[in-house]
Backbone of each chain as ProteinMPNN parsed JSONL, in Angstrom:
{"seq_chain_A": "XXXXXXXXXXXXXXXXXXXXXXXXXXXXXXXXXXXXXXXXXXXXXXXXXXXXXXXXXXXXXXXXXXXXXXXXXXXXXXXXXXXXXXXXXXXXXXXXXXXXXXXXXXXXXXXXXXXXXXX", "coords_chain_A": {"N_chain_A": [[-21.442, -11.933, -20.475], [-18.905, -11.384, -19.93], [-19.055, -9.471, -18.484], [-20.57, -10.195, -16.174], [-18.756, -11.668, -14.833], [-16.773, -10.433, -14.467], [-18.202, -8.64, -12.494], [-18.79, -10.628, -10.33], [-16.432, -11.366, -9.508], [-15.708, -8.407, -8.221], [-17.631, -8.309, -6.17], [-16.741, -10.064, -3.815], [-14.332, -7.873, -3.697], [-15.407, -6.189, -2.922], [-16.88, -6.632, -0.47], [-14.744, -7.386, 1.347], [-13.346, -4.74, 1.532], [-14.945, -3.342, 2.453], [-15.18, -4.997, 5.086], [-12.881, -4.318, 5.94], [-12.709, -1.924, 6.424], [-14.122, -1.195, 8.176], [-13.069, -2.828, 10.678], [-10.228, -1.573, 10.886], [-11.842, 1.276, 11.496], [-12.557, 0.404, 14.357], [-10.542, -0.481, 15.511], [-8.986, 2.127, 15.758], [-11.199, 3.399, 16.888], [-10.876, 2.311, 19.703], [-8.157, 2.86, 20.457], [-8.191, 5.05, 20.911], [-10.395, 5.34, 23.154], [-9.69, 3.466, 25.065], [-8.607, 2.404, 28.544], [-5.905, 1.621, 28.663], [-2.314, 2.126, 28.227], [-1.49, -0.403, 27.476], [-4.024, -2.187, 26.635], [-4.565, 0.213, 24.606], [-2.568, -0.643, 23.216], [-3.086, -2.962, 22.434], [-5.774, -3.265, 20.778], [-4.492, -1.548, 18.817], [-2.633, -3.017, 17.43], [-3.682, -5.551, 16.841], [-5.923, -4.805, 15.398], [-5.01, -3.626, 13.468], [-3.93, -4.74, 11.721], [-4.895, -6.662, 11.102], [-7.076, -5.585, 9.442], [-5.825, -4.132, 8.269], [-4.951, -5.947, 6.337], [-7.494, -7.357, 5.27], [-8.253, -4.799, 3.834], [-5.58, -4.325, 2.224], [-6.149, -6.88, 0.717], [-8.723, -6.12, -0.285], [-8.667, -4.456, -2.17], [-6.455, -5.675, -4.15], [-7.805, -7.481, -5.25], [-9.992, -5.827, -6.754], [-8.001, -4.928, -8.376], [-7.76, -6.947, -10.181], [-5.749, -8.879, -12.188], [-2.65, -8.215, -12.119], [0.466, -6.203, -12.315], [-0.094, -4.384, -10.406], [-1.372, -5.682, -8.381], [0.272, -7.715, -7.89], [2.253, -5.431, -6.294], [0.466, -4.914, -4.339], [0.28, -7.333, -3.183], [2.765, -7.141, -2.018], [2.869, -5.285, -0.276], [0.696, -6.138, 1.886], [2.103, -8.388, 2.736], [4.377, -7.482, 4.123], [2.871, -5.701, 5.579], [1.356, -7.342, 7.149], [3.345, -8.98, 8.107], [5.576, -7.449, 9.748], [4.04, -5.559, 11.205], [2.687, -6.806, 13.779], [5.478, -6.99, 15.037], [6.403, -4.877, 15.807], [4.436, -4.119, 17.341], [4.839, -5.816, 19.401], [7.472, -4.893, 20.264], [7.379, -2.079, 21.325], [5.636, -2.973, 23.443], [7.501, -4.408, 24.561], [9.568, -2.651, 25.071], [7.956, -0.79, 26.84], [7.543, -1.521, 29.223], [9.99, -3.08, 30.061], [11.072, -0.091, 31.028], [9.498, 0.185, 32.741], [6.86, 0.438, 32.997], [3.811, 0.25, 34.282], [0.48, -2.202, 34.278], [-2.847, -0.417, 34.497], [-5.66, -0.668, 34.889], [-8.733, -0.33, 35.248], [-8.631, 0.824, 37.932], [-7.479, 3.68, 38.759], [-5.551, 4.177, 40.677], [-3.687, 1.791, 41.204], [-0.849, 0.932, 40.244], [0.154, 3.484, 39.921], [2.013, 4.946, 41.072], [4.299, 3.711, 39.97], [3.776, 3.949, 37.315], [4.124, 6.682, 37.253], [7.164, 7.081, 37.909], [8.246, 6.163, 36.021], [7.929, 7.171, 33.282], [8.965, 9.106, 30.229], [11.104, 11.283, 30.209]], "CA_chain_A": [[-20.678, -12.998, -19.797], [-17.326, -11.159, -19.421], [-19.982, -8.306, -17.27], [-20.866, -11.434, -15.192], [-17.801, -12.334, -13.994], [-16.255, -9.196, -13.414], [-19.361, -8.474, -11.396], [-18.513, -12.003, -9.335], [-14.935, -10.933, -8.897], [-15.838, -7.176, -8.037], [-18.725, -8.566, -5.387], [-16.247, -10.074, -2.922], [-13.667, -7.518, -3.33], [-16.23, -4.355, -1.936], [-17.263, -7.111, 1.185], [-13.429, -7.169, 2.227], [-13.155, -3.545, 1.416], [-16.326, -3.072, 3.338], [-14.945, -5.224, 6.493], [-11.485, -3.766, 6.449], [-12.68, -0.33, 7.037], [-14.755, -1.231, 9.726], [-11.896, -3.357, 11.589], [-9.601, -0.304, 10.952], [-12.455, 2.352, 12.279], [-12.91, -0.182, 15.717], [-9.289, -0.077, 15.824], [-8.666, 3.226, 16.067], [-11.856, 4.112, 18.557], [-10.451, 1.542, 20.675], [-7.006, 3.228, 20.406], [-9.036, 6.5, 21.734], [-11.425, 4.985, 24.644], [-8.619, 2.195, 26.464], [-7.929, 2.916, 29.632], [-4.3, 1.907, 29.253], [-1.121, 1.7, 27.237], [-1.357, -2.248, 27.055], [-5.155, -2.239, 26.184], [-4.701, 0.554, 23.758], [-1.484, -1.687, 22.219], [-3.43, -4.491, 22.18], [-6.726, -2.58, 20.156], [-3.911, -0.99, 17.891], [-2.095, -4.025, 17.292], [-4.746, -6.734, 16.343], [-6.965, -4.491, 14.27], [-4.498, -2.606, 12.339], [-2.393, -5.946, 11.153], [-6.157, -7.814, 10.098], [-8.169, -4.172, 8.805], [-4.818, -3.641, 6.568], [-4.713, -7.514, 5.445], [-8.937, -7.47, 4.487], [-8.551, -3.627, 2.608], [-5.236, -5.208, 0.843], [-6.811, -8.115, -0.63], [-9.87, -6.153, -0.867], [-7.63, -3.322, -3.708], [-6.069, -7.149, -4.847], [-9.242, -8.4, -6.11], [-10.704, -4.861, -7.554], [-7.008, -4.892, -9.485], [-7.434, -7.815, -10.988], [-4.45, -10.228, -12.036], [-1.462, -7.541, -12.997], [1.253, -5.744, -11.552], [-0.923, -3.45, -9.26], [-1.902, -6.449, -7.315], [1.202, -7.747, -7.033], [2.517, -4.495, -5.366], [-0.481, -5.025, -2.823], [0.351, -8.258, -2.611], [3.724, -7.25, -0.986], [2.669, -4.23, 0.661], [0.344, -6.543, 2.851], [2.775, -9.563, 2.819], [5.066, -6.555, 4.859], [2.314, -4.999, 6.972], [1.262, -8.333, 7.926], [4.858, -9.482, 9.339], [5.93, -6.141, 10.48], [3.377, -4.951, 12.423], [2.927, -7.155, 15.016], [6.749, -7.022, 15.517], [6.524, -3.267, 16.151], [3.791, -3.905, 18.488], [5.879, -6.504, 20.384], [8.656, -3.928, 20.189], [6.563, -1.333, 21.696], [5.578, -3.543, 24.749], [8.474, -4.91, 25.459], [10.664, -1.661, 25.526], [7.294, 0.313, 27.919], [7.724, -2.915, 30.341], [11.48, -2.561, 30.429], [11.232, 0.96, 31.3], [8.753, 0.369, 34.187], [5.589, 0.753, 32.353], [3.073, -1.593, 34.491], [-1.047, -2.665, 33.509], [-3.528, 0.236, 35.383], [-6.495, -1.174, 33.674], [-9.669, 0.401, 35.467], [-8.651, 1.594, 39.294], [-6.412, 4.532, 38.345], [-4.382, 3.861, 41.542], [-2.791, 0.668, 41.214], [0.568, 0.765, 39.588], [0.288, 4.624, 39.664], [3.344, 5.94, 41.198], [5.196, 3.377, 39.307], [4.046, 4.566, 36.037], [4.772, 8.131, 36.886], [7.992, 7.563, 37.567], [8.869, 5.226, 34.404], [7.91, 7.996, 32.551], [10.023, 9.052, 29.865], [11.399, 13.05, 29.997]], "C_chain_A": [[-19.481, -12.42, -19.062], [-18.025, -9.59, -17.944], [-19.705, -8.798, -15.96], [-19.955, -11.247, -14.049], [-17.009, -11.379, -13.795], [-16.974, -8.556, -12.303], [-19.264, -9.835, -10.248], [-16.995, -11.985, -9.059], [-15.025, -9.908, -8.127], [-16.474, -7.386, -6.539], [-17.573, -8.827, -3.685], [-15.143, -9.572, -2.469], [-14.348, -6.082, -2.26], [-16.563, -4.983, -0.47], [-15.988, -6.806, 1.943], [-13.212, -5.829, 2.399], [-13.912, -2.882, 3.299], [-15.567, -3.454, 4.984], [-13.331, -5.0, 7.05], [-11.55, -2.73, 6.859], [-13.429, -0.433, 7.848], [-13.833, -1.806, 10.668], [-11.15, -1.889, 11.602], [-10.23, 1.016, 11.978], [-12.315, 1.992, 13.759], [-11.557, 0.209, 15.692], [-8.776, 1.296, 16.57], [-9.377, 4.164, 17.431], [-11.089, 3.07, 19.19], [-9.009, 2.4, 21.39], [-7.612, 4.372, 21.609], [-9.936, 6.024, 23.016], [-10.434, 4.03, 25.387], [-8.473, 2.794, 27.423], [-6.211, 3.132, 29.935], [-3.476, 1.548, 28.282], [-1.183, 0.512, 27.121], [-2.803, -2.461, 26.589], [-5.166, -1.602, 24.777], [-3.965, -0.139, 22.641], [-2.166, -2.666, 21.351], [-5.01, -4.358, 20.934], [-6.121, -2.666, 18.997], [-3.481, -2.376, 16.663], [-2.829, -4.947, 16.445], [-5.639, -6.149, 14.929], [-6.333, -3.855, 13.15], [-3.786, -3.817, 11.423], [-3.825, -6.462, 10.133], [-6.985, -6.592, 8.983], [-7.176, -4.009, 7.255], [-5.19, -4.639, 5.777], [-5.754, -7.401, 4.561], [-8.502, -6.304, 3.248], [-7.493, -3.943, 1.295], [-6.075, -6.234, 0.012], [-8.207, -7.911, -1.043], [-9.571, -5.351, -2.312], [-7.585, -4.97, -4.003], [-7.011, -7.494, -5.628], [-10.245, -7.206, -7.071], [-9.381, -4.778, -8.766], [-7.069, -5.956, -10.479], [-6.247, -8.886, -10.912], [-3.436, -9.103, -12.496], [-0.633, -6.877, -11.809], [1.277, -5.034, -10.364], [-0.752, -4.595, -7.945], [-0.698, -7.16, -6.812], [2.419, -6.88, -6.025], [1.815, -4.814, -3.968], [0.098, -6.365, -2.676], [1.9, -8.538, -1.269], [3.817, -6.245, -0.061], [1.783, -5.209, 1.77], [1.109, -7.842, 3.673], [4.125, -8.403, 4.33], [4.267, -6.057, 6.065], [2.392, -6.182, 7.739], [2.348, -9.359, 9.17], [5.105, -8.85, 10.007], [5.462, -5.79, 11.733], [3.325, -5.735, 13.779], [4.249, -7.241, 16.009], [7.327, -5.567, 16.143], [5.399, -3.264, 17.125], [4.484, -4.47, 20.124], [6.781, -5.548, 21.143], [8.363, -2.678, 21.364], [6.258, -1.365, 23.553], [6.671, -3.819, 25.582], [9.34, -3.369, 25.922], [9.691, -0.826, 26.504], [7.868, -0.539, 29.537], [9.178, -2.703, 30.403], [11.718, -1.529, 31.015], [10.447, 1.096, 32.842], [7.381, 0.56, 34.308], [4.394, -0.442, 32.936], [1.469, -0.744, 33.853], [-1.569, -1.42, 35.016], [-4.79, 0.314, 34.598], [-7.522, -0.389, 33.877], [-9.202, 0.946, 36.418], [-6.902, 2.201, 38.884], [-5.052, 4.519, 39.727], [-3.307, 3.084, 41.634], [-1.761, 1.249, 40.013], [0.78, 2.431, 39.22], [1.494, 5.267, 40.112], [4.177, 5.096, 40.634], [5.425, 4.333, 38.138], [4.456, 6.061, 36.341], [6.209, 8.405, 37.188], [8.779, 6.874, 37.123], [8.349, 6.295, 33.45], [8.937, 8.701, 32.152], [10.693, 10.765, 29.872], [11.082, 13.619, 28.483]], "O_chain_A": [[-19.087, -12.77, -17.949], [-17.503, -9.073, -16.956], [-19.053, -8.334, -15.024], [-20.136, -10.879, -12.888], [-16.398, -11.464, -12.73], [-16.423, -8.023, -11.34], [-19.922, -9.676, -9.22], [-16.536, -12.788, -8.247], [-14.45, -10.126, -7.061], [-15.949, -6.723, -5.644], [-17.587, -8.062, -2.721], [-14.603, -10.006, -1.451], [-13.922, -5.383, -1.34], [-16.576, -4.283, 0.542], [-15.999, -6.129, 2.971], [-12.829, -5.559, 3.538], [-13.622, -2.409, 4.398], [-15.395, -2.611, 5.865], [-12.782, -5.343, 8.097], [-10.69, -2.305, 7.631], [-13.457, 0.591, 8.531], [-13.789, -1.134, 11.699], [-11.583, -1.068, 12.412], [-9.602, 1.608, 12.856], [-12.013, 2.9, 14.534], [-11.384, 1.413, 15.879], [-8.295, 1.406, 17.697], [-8.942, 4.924, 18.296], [-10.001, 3.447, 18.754], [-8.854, 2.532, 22.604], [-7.443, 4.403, 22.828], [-9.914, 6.844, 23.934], [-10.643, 3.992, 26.6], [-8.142, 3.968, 27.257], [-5.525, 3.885, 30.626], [-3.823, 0.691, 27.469], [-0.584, 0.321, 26.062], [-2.662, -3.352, 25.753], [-5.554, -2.259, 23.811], [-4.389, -0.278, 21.494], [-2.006, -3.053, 20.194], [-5.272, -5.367, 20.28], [-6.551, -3.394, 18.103], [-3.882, -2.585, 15.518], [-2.484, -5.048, 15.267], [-5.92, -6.725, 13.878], [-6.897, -3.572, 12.093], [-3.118, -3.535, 10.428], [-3.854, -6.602, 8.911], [-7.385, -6.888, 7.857], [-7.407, -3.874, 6.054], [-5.691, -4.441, 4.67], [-5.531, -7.333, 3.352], [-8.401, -6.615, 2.061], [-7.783, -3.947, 0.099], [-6.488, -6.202, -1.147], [-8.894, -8.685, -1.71], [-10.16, -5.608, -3.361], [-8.67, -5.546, -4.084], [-6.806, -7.812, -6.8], [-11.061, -7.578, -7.914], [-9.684, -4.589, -9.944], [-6.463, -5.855, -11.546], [-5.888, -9.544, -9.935], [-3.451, -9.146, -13.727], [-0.943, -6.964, -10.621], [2.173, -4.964, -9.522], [-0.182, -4.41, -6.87], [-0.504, -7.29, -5.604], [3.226, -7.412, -5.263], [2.342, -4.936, -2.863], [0.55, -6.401, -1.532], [2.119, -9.33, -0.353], [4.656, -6.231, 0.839], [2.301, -5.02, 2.871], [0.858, -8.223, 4.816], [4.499, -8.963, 5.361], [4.699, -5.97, 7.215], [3.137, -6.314, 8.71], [2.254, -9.972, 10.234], [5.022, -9.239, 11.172], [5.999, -5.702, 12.837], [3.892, -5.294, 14.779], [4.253, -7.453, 17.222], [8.369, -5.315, 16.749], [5.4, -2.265, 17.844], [4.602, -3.988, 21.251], [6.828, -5.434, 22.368], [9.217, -2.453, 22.222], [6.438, -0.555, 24.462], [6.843, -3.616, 26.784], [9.649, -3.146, 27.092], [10.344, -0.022, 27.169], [8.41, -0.105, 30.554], [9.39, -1.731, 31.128], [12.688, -1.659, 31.762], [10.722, 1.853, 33.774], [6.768, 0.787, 35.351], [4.102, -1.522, 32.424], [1.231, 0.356, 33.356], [-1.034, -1.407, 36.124], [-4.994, 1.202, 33.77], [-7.678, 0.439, 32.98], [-9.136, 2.125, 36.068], [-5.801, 1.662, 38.769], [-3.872, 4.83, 39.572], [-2.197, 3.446, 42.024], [-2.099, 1.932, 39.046], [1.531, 2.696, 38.281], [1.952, 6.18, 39.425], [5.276, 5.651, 40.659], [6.362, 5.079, 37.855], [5.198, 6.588, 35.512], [6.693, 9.509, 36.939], [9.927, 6.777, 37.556], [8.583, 5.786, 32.354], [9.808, 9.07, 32.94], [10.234, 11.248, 28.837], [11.249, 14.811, 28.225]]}, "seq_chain_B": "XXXXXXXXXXXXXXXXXXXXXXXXXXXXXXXXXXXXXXXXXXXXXXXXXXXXXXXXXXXXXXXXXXXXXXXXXXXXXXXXXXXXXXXXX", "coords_chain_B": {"N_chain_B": [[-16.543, 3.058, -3.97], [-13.702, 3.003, -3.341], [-13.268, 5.451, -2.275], [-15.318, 5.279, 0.413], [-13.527, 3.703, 1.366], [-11.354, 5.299, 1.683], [-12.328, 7.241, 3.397], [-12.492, 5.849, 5.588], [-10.439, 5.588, 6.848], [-8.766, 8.081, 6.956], [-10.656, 8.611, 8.892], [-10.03, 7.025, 11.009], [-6.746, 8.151, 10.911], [-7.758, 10.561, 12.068], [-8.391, 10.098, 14.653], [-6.164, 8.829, 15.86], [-4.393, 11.303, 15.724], [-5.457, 12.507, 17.747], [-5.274, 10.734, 19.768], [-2.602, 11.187, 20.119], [-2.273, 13.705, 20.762], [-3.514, 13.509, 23.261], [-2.304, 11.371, 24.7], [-1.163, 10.314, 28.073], [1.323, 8.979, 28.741], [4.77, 9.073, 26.961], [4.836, 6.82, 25.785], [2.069, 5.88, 24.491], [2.101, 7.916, 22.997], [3.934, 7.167, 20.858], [2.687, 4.821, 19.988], [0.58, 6.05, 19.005], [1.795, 6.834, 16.494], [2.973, 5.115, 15.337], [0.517, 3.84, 14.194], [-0.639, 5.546, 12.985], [0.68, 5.93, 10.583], [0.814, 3.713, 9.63], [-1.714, 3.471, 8.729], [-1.667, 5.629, 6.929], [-0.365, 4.164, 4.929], [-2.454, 2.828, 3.901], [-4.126, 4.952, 3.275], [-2.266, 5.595, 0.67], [-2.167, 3.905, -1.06], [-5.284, 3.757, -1.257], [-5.559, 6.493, -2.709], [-4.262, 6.194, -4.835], [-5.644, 4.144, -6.103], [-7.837, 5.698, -6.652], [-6.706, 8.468, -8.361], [-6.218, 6.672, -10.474], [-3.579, 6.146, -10.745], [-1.136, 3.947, -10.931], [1.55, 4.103, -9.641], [1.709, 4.876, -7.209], [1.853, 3.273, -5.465], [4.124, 2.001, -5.052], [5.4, 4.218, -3.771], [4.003, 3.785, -1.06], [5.108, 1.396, -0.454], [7.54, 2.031, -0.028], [7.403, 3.605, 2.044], [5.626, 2.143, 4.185], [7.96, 0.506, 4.762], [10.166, 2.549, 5.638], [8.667, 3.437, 8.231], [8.168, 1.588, 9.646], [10.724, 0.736, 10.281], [11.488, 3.507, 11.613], [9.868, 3.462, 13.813], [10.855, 0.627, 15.36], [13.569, 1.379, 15.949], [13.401, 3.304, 17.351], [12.076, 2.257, 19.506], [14.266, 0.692, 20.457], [15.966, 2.444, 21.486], [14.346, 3.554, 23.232], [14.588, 1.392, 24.93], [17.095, 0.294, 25.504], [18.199, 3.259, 26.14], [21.408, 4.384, 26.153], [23.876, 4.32, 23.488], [26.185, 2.922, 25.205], [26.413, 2.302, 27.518], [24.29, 0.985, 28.667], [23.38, -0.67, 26.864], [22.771, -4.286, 26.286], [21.821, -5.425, 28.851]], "CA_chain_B": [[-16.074, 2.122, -2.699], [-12.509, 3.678, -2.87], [-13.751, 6.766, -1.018], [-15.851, 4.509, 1.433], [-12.412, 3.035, 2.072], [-10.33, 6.79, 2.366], [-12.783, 8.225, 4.8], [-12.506, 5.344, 7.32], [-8.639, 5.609, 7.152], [-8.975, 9.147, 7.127], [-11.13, 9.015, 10.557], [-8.951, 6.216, 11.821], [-5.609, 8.861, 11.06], [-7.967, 11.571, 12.884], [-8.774, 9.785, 16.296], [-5.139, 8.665, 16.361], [-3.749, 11.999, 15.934], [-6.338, 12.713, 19.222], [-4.452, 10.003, 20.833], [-1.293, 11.718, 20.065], [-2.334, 14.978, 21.659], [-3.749, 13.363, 24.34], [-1.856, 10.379, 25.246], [0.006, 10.948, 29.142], [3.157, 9.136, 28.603], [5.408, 8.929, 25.416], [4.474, 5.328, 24.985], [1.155, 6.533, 24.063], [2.243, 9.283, 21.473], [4.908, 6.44, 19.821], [1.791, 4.085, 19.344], [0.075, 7.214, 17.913], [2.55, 8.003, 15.365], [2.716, 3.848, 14.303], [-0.478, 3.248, 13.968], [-0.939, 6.687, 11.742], [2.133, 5.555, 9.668], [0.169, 2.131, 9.286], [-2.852, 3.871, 8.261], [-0.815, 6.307, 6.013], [-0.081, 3.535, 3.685], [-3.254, 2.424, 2.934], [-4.274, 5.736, 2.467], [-1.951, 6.074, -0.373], [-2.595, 3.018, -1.847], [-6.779, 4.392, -2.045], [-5.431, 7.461, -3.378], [-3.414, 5.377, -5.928], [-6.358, 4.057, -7.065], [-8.995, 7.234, -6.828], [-6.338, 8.799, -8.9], [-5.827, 6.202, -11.62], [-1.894, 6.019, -11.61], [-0.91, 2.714, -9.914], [2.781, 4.465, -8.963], [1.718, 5.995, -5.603], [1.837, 1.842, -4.709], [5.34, 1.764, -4.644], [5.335, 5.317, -2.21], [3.402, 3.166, -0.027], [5.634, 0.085, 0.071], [8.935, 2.703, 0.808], [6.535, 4.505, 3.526], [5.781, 1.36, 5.139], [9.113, -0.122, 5.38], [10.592, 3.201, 6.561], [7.507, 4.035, 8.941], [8.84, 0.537, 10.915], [12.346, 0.986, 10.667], [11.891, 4.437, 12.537], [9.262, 3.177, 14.949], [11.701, 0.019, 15.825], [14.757, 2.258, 15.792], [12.886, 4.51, 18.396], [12.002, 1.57, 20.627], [15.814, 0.028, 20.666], [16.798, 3.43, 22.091], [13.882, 3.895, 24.737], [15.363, -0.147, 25.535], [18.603, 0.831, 25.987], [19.061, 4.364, 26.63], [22.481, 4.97, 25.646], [24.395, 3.102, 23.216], [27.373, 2.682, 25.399], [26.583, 2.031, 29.091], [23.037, -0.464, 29.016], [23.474, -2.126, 25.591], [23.282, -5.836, 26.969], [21.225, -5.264, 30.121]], "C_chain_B": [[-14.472, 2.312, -1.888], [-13.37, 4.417, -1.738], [-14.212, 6.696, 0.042], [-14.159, 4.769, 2.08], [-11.276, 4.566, 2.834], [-11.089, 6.904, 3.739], [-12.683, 7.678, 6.021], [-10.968, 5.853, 7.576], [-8.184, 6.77, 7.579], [-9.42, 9.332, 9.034], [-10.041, 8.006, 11.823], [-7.025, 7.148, 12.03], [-6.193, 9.849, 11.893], [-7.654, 11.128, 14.327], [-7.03, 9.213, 16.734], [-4.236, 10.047, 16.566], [-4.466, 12.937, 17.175], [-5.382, 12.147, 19.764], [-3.049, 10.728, 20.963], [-1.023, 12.862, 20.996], [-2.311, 14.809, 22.735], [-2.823, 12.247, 25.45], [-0.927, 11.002, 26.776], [1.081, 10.418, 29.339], [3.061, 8.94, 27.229], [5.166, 7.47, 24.366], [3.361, 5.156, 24.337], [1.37, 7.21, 22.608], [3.121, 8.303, 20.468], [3.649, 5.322, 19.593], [0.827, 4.94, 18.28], [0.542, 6.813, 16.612], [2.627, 6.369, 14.374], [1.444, 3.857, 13.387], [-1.155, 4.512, 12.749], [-0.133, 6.42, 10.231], [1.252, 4.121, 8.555], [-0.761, 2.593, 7.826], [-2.919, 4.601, 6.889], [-0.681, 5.804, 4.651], [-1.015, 2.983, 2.94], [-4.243, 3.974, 2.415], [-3.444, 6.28, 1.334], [-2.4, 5.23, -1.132], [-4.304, 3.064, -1.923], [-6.26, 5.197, -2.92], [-4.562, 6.947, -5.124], [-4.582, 4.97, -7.185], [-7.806, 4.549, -7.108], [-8.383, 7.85, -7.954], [-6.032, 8.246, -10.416], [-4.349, 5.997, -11.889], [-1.498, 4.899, -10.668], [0.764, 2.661, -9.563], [2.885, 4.559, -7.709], [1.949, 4.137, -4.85], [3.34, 1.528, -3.97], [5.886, 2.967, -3.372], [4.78, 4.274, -0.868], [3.888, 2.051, 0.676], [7.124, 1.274, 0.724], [8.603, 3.338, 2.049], [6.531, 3.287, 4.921], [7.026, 0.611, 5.538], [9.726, 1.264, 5.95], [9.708, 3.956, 7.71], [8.206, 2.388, 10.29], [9.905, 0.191, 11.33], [12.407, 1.77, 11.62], [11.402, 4.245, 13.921], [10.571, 2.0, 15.438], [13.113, 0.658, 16.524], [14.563, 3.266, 17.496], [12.784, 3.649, 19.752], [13.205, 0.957, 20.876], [16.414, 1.199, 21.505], [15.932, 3.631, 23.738], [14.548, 2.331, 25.338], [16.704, 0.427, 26.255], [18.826, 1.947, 26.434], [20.471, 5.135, 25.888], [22.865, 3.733, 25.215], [25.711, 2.602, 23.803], [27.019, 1.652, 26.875], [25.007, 0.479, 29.399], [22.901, -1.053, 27.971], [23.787, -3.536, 26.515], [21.994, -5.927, 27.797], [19.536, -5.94, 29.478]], "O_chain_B": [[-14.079, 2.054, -0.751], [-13.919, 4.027, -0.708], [-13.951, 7.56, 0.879], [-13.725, 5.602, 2.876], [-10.735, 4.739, 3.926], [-10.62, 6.718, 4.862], [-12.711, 8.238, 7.117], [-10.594, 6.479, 8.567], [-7.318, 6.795, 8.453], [-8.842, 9.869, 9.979], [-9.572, 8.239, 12.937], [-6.253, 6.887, 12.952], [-5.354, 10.294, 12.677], [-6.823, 11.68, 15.049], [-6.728, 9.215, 17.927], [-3.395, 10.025, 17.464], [-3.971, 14.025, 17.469], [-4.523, 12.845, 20.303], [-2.496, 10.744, 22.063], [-0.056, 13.047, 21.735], [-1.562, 15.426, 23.492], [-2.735, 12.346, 26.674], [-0.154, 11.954, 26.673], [1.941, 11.009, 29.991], [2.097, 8.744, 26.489], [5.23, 7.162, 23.176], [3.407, 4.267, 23.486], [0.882, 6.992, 21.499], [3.06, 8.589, 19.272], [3.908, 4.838, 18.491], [0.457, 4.624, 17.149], [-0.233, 6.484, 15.713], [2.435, 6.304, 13.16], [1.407, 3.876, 12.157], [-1.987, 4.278, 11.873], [-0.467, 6.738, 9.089], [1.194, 3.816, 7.364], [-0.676, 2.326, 6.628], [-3.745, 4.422, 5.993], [-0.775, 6.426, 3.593], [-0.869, 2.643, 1.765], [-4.909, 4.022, 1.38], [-3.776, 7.393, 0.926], [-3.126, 5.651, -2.032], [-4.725, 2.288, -2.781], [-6.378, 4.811, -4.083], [-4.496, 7.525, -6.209], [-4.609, 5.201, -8.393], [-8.76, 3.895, -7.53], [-9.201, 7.992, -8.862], [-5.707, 8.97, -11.357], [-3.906, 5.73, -13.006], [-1.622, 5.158, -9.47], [1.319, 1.601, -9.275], [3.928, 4.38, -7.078], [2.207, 4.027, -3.652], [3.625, 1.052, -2.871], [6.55, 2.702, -2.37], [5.381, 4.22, 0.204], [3.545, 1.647, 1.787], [7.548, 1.173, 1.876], [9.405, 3.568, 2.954], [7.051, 3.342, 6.035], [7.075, 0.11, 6.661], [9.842, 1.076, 7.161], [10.084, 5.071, 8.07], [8.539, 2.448, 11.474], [10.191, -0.438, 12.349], [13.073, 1.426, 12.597], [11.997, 4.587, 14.943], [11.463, 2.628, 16.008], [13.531, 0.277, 17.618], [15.356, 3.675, 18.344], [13.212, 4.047, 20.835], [13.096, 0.511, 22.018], [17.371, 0.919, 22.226], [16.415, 3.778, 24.861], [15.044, 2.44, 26.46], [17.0, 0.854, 27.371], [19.729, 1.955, 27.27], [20.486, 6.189, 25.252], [22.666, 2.624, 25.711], [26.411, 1.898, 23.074], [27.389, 0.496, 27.076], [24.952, -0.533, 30.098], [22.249, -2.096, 28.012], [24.767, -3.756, 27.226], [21.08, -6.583, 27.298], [18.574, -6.024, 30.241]]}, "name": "protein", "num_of_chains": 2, "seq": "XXXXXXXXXXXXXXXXXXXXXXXXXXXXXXXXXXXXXXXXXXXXXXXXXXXXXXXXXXXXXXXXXXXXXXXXXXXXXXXXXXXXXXXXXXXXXXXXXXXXXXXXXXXXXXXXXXXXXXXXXXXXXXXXXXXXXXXXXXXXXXXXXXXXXXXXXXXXXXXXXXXXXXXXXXXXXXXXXXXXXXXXXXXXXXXXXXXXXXXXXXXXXXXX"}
């Protein structure tokens, strides 16, 4: 009985596990194939905030009910606010600097960005 | 299923420290170095519990709060520049 139901707790912590490290992996190729600083942001950004959230609460649910889990529970309660505020952060200060969108045709906004570039 | 979980985080810290090399401006290499930082923390927190000692959790919560302090910290300065003359602007 007590097998059971650690086996029915265990079950939907390896799926989150499972689909946090695949969000995380996309994440990261994405990071690597974008064409551009606001694409790659926007890759980084989205998948790293939800990939963390799933793999936390996928540890959460393999810990059980005890002190472990409430560690994770504030380590993701932190990524989850944080990060997108450091992505924000990110954007806003490239865009301030002069940083424009050169999404596929490497020309457009090209002599801007090269000379918003930082020394 | 740990180890599942390291190796993506693992390949996800590789291809970013690609981006790092490769990136052609700095705004590039400072998304790098987040998004490794990010990644960083849940690789301690596997290793936390591959290892059996459920301490390395709390490394992971001081990592991630000073991993977004420095990134923030970094972007307030490319904002501004100097703290005297474009603070405001």
């Amino acid at each position: 009985m007590t097998e059971a139901l650690n086996l029915a707790s265990l079950i939907p912590g390896w799926i989150l596990i499972l689909t946090g490290s695949g969000f995380i992996f996309t994440g990261a190729l994405g990071v690597l194939r974008m064409p551009d600083l606001y694409t790659r942001q926007h890759a980084a950004g989205l998948t790293d905030t939800l990939g963390s959230g799933l793999l936390l609460c996928g540890f959460m649910l393999q810990a059980g009910f005890s002190q472990t889990s409430l560690k994770l529970g504030l380590i993701f309660l932190f990524i989850y606010f944080t990060s997108p505020v450091a992505a924000h952060a990110l954007v806003n200060a490239a865009y301030s600097r002069g940083q424009r969108m050169q999404p596929v045709d490497n020309r457009v906004n090209a002599e801007e960005n090269a000379a918003s570039n930082m020394p | 299923m740990f180890i599942f979980a390291g190796i993506a985080v693992l390949c996800a810290m590789a291809m970013a420290l690609v981006r790092l090399v490769l990136g052609p401006t700095a705004y590039d290499r400072v998304l790098a170095v987040n998004l490794f930082g990010t990644k960083m923390v849940l690789l301690i927190a596997a290793m936390g519990f591959l290892t059996g000692r459920p301490d390395f959790l709390d490394i992971a919560l001081a990592y991630a709060i000073i991993n977004f302090m420095g990134c923030v910290a970094f972007m307030k300065f490319i904002r501004y520049w100097t703290r005297a003359e474009n603070a405001g602007k």
